[in-house]
MIFIDO-417882 format. One record per atom (N, C-alpha, C): atom name; x negated, y, z negated; residue number from 1. Coordinates in Angstrom, 2 decimals, m for minus. Each point is the difference from the previous one (the first is absolute). Example, Ala and Ser with C-alpha at 12.3 -4.5 7.8 and 13.67 -1.06 7.14 Angstrom:
BEGIN
R atom    east   north      up   n
R    N  m13.19   m5.69   m7.80   1
R   CA    0.89    1.19    0.00   1
R    C   m0.90    1.20    0.00   1
R    N    0.35    1.05    0.72   2
R   CA   m0.82    1.19   m0.06   2
R    C    0.77    1.09   m0.73   2
//
This chain:
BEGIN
R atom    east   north      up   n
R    N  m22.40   17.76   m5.18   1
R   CA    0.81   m1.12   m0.49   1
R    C    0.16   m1.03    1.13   1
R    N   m0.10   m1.01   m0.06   2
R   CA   m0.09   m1.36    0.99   2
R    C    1.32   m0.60    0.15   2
R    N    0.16   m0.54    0.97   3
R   CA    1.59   m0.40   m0.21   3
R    C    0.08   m1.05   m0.57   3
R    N   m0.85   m1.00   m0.76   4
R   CA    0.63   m1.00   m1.14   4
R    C    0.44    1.33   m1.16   4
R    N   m0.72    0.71   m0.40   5
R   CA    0.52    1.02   m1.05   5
R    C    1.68    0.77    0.43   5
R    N   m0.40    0.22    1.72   6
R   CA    1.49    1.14    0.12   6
R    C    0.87   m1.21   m0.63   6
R    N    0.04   m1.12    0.69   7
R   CA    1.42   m1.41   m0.13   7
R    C    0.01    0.18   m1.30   7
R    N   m0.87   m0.04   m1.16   8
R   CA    0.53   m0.53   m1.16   8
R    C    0.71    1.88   m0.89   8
R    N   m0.71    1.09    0.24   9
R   CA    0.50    1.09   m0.13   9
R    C    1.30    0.03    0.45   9
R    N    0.85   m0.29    1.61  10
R   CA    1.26   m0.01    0.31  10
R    C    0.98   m0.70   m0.93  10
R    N   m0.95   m1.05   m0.08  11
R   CA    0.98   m0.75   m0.75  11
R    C    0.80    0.29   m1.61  11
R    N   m1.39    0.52   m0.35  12
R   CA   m0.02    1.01   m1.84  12
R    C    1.27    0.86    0.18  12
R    N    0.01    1.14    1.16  13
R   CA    0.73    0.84    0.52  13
R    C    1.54   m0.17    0.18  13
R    N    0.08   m1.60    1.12  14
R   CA    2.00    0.10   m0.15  14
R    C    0.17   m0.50   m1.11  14
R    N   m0.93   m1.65   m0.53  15
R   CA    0.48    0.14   m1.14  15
R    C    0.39    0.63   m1.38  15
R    N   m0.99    1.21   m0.36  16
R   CA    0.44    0.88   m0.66  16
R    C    1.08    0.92    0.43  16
R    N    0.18    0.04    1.86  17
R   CA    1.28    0.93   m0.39  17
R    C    1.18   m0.82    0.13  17
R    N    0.12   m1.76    0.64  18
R   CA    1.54   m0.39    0.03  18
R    C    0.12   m0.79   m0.83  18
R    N   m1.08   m1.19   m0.91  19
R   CA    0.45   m0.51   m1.03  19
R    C   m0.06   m1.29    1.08  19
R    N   m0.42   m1.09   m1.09  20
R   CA    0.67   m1.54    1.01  20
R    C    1.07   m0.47    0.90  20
R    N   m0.25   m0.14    1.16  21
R   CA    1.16   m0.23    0.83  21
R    C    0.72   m1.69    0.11  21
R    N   m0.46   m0.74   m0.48  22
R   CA    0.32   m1.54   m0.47  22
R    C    0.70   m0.43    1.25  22
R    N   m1.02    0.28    1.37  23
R   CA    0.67   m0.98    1.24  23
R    C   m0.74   m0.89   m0.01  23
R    N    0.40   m1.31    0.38  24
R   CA    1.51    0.31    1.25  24
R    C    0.99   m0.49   m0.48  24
R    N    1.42    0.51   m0.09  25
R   CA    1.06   m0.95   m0.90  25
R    C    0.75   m0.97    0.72  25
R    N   m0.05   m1.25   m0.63  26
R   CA    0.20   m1.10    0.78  26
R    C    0.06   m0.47   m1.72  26
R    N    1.19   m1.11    0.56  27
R   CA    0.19   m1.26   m1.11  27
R    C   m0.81   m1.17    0.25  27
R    N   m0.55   m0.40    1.08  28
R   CA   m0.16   m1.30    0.18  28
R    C   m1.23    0.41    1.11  28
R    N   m1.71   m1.05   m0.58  29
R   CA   m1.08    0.62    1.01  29
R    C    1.06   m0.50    2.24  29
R    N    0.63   m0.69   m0.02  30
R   CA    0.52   m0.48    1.41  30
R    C    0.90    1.47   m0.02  30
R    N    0.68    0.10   m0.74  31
R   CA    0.90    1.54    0.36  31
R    C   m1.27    1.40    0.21  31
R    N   m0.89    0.08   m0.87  32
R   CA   m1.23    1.35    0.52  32
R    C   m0.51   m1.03    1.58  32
R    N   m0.68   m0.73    0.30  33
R   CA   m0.08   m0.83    1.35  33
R    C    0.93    0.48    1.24  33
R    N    1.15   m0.48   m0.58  34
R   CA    1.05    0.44    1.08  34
R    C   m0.14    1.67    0.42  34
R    N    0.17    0.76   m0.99  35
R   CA   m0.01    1.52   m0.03  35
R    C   m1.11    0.22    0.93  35
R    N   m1.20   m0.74   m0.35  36
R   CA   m1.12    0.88    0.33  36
R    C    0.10   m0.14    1.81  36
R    N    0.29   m0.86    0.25  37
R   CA    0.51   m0.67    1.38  37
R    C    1.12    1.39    0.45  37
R    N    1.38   m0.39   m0.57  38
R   CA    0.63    1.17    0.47  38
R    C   m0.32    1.74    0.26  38
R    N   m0.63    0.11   m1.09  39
R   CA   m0.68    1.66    0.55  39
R    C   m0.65    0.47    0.90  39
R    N    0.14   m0.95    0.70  40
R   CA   m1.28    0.23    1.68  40
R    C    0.83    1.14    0.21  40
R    N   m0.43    1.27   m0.06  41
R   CA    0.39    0.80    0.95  41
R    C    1.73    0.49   m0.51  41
R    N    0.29    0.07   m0.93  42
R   CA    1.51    0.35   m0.63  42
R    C   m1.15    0.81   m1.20  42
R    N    1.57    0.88   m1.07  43
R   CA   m0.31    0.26   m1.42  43
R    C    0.66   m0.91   m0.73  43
R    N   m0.48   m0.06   m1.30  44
R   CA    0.16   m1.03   m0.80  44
R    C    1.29    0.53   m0.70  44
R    N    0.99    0.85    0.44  45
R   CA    0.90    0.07   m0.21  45
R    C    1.22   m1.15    0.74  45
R    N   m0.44   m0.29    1.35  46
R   CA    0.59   m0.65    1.03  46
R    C   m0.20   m1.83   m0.54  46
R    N   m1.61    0.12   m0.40  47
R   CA   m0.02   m1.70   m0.07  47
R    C    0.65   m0.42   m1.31  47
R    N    0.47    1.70   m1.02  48
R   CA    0.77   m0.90   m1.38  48
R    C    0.96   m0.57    0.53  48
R    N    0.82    0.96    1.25  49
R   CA    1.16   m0.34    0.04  49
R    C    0.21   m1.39    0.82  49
R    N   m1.11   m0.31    0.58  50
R   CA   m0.06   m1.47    0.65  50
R    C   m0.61   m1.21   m1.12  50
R    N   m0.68    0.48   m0.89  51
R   CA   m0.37   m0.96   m1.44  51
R    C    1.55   m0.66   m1.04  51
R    N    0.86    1.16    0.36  52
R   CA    1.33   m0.05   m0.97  52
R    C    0.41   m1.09    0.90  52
R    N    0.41    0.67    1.25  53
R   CA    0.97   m0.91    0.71  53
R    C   m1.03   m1.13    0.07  53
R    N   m1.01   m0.79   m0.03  54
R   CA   m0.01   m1.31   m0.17  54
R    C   m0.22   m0.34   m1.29  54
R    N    0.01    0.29   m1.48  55
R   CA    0.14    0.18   m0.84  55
R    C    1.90   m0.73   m0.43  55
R    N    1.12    1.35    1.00  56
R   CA    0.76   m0.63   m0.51  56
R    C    0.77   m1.43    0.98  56
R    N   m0.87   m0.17    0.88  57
R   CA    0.40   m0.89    0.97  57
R    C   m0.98   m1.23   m0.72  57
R    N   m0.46   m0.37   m0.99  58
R   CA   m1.19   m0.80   m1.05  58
R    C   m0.46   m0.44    1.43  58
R    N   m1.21    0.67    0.14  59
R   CA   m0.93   m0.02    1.25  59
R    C   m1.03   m0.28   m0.32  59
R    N   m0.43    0.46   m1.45  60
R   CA   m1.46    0.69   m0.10  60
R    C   m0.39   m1.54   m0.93  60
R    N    0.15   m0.65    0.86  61
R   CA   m0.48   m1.51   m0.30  61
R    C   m1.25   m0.59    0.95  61
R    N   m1.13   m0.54    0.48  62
R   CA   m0.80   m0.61    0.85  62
R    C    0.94   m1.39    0.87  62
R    N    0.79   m0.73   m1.23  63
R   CA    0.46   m0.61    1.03  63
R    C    1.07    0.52    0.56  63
R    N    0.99    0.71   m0.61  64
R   CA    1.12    0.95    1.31  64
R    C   m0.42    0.53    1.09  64
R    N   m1.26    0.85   m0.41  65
R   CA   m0.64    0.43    1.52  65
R    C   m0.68   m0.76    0.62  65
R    N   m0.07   m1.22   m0.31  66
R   CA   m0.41   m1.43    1.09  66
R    C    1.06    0.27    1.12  66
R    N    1.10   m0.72   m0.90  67
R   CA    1.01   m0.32    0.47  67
R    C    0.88    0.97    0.71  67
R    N    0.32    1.12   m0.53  68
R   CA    1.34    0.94    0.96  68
R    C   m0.83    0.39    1.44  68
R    N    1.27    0.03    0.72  69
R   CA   m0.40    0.25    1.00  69
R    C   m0.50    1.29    0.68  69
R    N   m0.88   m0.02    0.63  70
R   CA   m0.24    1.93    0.54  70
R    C    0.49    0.59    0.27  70
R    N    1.26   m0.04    0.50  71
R   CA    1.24    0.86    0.45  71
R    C    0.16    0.60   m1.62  71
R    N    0.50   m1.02   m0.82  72
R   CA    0.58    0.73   m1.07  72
R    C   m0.75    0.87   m0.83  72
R    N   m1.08   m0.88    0.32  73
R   CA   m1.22    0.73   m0.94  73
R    C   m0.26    1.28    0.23  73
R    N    0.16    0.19    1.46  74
R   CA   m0.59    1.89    0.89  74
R    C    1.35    0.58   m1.05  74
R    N    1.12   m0.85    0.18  75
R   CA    1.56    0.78   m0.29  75
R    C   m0.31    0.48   m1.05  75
R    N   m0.30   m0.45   m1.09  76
R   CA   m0.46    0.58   m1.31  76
R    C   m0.93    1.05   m0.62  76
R    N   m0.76   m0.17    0.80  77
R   CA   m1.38    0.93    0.06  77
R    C    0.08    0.84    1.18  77
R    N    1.09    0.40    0.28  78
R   CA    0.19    1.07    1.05  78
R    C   m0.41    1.55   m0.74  78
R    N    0.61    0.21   m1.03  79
R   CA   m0.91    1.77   m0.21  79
R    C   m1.31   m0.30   m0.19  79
R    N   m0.96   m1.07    0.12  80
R   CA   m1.02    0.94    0.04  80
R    C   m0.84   m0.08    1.41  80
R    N    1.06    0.04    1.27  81
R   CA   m0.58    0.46    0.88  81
R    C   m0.64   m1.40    0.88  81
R    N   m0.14    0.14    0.96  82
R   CA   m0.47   m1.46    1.02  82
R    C    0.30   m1.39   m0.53  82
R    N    1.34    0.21   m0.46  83
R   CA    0.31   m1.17   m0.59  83
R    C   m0.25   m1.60    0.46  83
R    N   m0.17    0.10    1.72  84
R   CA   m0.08   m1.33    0.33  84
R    C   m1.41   m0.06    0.07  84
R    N   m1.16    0.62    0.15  85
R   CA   m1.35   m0.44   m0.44  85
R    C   m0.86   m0.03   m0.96  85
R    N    1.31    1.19   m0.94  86
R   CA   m0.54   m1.13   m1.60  86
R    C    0.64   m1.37   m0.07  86
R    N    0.70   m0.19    0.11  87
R   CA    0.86   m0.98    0.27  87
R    C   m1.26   m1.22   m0.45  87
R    N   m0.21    0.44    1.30  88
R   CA   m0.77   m1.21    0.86  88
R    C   m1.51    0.05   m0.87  88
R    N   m0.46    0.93   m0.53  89
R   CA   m1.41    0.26   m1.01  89
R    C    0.27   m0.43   m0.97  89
R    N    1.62    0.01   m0.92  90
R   CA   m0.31   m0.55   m1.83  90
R    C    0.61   m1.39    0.96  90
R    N    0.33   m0.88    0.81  91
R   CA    0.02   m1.35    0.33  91
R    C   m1.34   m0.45    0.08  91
R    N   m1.27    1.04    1.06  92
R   CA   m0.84   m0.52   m0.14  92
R    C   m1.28   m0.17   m1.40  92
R    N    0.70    1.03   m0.53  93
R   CA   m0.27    0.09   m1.49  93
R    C   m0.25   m1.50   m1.00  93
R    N    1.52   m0.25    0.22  94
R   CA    0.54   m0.94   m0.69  94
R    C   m0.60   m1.50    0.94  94
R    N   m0.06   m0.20    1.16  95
R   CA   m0.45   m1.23    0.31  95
R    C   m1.31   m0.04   m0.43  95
R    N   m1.08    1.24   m0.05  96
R   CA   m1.18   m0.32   m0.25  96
R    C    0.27   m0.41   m1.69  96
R    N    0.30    0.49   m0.78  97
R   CA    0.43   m0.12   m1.65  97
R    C    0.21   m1.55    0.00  97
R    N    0.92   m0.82    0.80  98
R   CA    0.25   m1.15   m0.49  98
R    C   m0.98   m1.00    0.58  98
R    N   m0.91    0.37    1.15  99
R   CA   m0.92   m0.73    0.79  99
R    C   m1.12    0.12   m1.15  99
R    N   m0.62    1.48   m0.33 100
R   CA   m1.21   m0.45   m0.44 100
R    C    0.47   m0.01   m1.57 100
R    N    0.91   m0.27   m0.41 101
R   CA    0.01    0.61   m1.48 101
R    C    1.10   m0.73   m0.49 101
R    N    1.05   m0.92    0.27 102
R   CA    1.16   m0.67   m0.35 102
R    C    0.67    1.27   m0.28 102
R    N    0.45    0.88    0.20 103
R   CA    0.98    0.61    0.15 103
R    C   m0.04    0.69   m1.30 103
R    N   m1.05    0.38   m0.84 104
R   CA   m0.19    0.70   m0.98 104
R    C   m0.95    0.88   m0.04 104
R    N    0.21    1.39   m0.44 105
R   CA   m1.34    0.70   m0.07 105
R    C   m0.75    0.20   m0.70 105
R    N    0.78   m0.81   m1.19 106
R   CA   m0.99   m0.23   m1.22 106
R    C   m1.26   m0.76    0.59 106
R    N    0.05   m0.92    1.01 107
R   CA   m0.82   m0.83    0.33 107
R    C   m1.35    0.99    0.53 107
R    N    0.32    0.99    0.22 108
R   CA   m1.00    0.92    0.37 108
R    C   m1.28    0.45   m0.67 108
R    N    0.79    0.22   m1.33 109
R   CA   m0.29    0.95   m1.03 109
R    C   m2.09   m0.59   m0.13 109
R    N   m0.09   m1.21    0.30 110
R   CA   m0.94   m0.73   m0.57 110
R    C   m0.80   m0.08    1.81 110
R    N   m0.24    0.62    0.88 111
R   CA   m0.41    0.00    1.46 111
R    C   m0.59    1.05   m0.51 111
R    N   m1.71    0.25    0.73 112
R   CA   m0.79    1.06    0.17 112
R    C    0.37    1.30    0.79 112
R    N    0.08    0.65   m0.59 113
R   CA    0.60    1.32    0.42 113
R    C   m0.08    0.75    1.52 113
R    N   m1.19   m0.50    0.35 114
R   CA   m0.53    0.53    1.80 114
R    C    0.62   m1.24    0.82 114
R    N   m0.17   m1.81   m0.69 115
R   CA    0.38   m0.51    0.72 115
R    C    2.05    0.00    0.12 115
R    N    0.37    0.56   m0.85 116
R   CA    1.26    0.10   m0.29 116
R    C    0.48    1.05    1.14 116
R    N   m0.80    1.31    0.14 117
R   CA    0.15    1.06    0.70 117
R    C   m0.45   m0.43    1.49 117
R    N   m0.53   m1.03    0.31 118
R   CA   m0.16   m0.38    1.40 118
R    C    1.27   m0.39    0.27 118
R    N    0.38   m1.67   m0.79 119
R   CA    1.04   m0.97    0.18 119
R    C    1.46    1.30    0.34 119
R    N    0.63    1.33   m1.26 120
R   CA    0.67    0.64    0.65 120
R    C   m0.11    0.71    1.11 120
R    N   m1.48    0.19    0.51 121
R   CA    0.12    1.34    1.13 121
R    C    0.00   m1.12    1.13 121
R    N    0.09   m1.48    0.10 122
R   CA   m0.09   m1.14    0.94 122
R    C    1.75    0.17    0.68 122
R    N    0.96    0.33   m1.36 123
R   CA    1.42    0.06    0.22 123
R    C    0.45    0.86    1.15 123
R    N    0.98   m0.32    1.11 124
R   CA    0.80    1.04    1.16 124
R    C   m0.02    0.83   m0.76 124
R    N    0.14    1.53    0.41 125
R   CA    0.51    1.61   m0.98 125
R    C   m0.36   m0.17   m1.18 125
R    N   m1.13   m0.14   m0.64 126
R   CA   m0.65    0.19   m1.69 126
R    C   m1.51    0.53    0.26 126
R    N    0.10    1.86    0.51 127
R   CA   m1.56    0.18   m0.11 127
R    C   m0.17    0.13   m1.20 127
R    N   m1.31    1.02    0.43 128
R   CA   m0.72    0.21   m1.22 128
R    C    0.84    0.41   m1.21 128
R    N    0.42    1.07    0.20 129
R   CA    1.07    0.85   m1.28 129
R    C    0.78   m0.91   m0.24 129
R    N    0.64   m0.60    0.61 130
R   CA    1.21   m1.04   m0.54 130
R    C   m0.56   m1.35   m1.15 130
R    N   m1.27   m0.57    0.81 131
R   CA   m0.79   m1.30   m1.03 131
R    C   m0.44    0.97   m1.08 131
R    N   m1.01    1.52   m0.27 132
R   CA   m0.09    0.08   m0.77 132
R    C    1.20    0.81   m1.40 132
R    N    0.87   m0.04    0.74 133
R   CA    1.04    0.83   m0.92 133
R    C    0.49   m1.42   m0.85 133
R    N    0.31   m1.52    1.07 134
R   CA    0.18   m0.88   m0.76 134
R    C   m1.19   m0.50   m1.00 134
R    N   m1.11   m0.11    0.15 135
R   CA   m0.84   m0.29   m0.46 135
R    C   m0.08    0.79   m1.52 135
R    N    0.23    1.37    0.23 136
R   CA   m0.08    0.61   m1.15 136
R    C    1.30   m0.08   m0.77 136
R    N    0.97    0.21    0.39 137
R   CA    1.22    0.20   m0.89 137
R    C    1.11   m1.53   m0.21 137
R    N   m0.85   m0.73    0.98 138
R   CA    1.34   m1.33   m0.19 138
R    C   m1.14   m0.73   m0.71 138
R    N   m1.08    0.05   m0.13 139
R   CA   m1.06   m1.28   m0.41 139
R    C   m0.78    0.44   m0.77 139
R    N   m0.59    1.74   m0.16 140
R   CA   m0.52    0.67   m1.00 140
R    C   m1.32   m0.22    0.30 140
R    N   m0.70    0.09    0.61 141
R   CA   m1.32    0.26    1.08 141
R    C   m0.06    0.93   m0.24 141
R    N   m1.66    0.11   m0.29 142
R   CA   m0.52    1.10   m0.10 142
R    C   m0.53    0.66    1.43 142
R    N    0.99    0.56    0.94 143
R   CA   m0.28    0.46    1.50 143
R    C    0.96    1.42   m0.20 143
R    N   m1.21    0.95    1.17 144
R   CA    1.16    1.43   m0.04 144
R    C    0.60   m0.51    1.23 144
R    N    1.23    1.12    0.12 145
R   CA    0.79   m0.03    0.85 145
R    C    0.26    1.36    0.77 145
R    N   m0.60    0.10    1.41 146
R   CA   m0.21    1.06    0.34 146
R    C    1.17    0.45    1.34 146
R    N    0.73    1.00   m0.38 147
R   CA    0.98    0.50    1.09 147
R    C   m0.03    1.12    1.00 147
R    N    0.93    0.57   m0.04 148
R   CA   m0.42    1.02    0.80 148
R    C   m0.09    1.13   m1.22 148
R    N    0.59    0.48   m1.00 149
R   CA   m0.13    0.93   m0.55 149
R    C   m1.31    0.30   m0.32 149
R    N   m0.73   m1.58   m0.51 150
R   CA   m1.06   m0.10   m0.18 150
R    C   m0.98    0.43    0.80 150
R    N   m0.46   m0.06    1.23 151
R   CA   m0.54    0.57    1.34 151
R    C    0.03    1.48    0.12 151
R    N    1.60    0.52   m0.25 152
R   CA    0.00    1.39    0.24 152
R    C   m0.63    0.81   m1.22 152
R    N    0.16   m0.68   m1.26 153
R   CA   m0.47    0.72   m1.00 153
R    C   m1.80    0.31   m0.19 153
R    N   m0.50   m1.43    0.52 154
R   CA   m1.27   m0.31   m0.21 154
R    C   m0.72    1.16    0.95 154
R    N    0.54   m0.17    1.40 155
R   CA   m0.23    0.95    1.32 155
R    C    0.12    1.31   m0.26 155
R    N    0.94    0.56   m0.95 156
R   CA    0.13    1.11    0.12 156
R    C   m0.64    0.95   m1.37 156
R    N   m0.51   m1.06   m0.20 157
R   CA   m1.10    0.30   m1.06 157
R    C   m1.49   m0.25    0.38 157
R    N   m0.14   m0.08    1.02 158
R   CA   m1.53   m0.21    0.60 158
R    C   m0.50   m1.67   m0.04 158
R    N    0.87   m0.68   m1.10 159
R   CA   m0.98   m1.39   m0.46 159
R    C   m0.17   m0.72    1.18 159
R    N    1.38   m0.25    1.13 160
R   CA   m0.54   m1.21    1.01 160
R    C    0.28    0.92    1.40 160
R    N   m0.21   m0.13    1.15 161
R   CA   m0.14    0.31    1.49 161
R    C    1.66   m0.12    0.19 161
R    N    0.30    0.54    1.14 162
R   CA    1.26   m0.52    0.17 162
R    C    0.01   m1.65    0.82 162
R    N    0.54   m0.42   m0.06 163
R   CA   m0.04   m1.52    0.81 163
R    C   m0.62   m0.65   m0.78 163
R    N   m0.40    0.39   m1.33 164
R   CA   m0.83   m1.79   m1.11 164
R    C    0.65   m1.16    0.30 164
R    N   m0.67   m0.97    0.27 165
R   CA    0.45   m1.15   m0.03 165
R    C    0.54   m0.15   m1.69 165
R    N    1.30   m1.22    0.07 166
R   CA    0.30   m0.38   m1.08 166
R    C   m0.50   m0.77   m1.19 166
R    N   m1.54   m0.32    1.04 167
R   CA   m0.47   m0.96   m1.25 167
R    C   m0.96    1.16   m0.51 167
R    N   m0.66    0.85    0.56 168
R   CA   m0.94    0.76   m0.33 168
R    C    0.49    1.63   m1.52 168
R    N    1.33    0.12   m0.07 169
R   CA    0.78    0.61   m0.60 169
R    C    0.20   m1.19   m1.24 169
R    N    0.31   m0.76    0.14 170
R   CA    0.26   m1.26   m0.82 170
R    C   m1.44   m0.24   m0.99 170
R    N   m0.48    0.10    0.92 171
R   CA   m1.53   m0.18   m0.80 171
R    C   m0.42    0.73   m0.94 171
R    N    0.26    1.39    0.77 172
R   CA   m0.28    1.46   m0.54 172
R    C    0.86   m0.40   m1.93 172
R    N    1.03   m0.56   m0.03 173
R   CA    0.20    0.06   m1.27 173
R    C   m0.09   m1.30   m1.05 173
R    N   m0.19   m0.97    0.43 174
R   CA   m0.60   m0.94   m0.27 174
R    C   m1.18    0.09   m0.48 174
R    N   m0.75    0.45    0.80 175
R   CA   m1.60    0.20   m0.33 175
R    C   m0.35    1.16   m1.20 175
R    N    1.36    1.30   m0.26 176
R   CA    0.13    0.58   m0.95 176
R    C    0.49   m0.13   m1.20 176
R    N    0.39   m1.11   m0.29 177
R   CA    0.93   m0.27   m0.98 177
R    C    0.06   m1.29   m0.71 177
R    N    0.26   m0.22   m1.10 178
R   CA   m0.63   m1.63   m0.46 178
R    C    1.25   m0.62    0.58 178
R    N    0.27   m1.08    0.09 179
R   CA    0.90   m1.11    0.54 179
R    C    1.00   m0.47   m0.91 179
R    N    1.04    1.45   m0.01 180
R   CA    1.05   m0.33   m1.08 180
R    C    1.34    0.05    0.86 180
R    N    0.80   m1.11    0.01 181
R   CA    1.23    0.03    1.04 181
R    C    1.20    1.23   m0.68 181
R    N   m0.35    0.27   m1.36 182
R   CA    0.90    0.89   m0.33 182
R    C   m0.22    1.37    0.35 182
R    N   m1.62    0.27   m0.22 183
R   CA   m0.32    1.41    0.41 183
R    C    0.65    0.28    1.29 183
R    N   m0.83   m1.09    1.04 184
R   CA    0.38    0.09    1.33 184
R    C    1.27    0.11    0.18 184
R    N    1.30   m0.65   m0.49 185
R   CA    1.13    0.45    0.31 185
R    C    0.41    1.16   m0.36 185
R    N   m0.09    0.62   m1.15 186
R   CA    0.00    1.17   m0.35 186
R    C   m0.75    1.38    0.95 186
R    N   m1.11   m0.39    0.09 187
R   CA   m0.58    1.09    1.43 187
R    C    1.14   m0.13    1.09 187
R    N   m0.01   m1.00    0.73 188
R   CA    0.70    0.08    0.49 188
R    C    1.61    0.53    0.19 188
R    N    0.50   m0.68   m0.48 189
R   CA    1.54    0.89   m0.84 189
R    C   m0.10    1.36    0.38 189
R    N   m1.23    0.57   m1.15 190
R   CA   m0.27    1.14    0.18 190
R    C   m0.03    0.89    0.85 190
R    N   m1.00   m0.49    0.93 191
R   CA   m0.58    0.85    1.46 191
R    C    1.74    0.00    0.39 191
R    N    0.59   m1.07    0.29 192
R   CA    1.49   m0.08    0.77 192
R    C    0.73    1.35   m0.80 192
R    N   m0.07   m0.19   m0.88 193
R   CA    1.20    1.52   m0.93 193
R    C   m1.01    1.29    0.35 193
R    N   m1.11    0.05    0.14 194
R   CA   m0.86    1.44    0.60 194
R    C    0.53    0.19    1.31 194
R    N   m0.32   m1.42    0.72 195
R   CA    0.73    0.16    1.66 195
R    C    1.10    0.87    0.03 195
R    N    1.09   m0.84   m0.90 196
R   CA    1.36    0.16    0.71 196
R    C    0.02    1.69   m0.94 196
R    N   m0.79    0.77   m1.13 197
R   CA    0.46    1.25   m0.26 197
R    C   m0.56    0.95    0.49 197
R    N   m1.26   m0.47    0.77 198
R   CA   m0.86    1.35    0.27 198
R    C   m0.82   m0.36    1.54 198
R    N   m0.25   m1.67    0.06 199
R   CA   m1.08   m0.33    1.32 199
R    C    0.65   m0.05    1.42 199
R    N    1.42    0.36   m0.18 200
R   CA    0.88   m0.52    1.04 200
R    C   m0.38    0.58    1.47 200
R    N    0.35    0.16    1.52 201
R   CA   m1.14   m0.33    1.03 201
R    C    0.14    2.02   m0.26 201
R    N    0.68    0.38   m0.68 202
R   CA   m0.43    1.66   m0.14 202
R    C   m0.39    0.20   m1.05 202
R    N   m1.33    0.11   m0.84 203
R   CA    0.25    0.19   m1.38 203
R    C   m0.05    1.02   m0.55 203
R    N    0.25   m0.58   m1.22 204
R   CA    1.08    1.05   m0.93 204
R    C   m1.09   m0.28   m1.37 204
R    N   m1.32    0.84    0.06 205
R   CA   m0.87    0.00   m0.77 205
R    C    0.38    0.63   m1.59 205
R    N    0.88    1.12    0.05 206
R   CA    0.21    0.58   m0.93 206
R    C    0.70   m1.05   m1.61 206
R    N   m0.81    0.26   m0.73 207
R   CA    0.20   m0.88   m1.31 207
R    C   m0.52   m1.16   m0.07 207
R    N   m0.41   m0.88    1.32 208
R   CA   m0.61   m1.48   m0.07 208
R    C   m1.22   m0.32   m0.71 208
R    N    0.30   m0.82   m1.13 209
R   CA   m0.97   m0.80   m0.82 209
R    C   m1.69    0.37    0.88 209
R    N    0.11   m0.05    1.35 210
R   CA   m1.03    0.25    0.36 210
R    C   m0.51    1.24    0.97 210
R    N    0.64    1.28   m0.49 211
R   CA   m0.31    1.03    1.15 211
R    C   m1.21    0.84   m0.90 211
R    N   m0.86   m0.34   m1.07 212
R   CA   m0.76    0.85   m0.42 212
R    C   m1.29   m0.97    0.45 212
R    N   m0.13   m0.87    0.73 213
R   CA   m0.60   m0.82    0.16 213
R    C   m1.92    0.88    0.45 213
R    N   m0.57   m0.32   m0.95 214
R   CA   m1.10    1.50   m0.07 214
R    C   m0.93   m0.68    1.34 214
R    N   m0.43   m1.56    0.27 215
R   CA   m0.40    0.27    1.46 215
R    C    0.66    0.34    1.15 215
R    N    1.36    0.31   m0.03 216
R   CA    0.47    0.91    1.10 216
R    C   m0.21    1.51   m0.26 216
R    N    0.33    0.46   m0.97 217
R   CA   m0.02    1.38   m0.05 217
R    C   m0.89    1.02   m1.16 217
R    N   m1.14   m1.20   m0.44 218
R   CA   m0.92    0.97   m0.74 218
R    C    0.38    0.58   m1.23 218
R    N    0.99   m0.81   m0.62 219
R   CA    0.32    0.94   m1.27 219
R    C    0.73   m0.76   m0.93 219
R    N    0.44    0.03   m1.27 220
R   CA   m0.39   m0.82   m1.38 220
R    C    0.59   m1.52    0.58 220
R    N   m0.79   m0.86   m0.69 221
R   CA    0.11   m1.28    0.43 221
R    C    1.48   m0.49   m1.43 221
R    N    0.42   m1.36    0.16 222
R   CA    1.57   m0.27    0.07 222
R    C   m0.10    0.28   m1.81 222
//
């Protein structure tokens, strides 16, 4: 079995065992933007609680976050962790938004997808994972989004080396899969709920959508 076949088999697999996961929840594509920014390195338990508080502070505007100042801004977005250099990332967020785009991201929607994914990875603090998480879930791009769960799962299943580069993993499912921004979010989603029940840095193989996996262990396929 080749690994365009394993990717689309995994995928048959959580989705038959967790059902659609319908991320990322966000009201507004600038509120998934912001998020995707805040999760550097927190759980997305931490950046709800920094989404609320500017939520109920009416933050989650392009021009408020022009305007408030960075002090207040870190103040708000303090649970989810390095508050003053996100701070300083959804500002630089937001100046690039109103420079190349008048301050809308609808304005996006209609930009070529690689050249779109340059213009964000051009932004202070917006790598790779961050442009393509916006790309996919605030603008609906058909791009995967590859993390760490993703890496450990792929690795510990033989598919990539340890140390893959991010574009070369990226590829790996791209090149497997037709160019649907919903599938792709859904894989994704996915792999994240395998991570966090079974891929975690000890795993906990027993019951996972993917521990009968027959090119690891020679025996009935999924």
């Amino acid at each position: 079995m080749n690994s365009t076949e394993r990717i689309r088999k995994f995928y048959s697999a959580l989705h038959r065992e967790y059902g659609p996961q319908n991320w990322w929840p966000a009201e507004t594509r600038l509120e998934c933007a912001a998020g995707a920014i805040l999760t550097q390195n927190t759980s997305w338990r931490n950046v709800e609680k920094a989404i609320d508080a500017l939520r109920d502070a009416s933050m989650l505007s392009a021009e408020k976050l022009k305007t408030v100042p960075n002090e207040h801004l870190a103040s708000l977005i303090r649970p989810c962790g390095y508050h003053n250099l996100k701070a300083a990332r959804l500002k630089n967020f937001i100046e690039f938004l109103f420079r190349d785009y008048e301050g809308e991201m609808e304005n996006m929607l209609g930009e070529d997808t690689e050249t779109l994914r340059e213009n964000l990875l051009s932004v202070n603090g917006i790598g790779e994972e961050t442009a393509d998480s916006i790309l996919l879930y605030a603008l609906g791009k058909p791009v995967f989004v590859v993390d760490n769960y993703t890496r450990r799962i792929l690795c510990r299943h033989r598919m990539i080396p340890e140390g893959a580069s991010y574009s070369s993993v990226r590829r790996l499912f791209i090149e497997s899969l037709a160019p649907d921004a919903e599938v792709f979010g859904e894989y994704h989603a996915l792999i994240v709920k395998t991570g966090k029940l079974h891929c975690r840095k000890t795993a906990s193989c027993e019951g996972c959508p993917l521990e009968h996996d027959p090119h690891d262990r020679g025996i009935n396929s999924f």
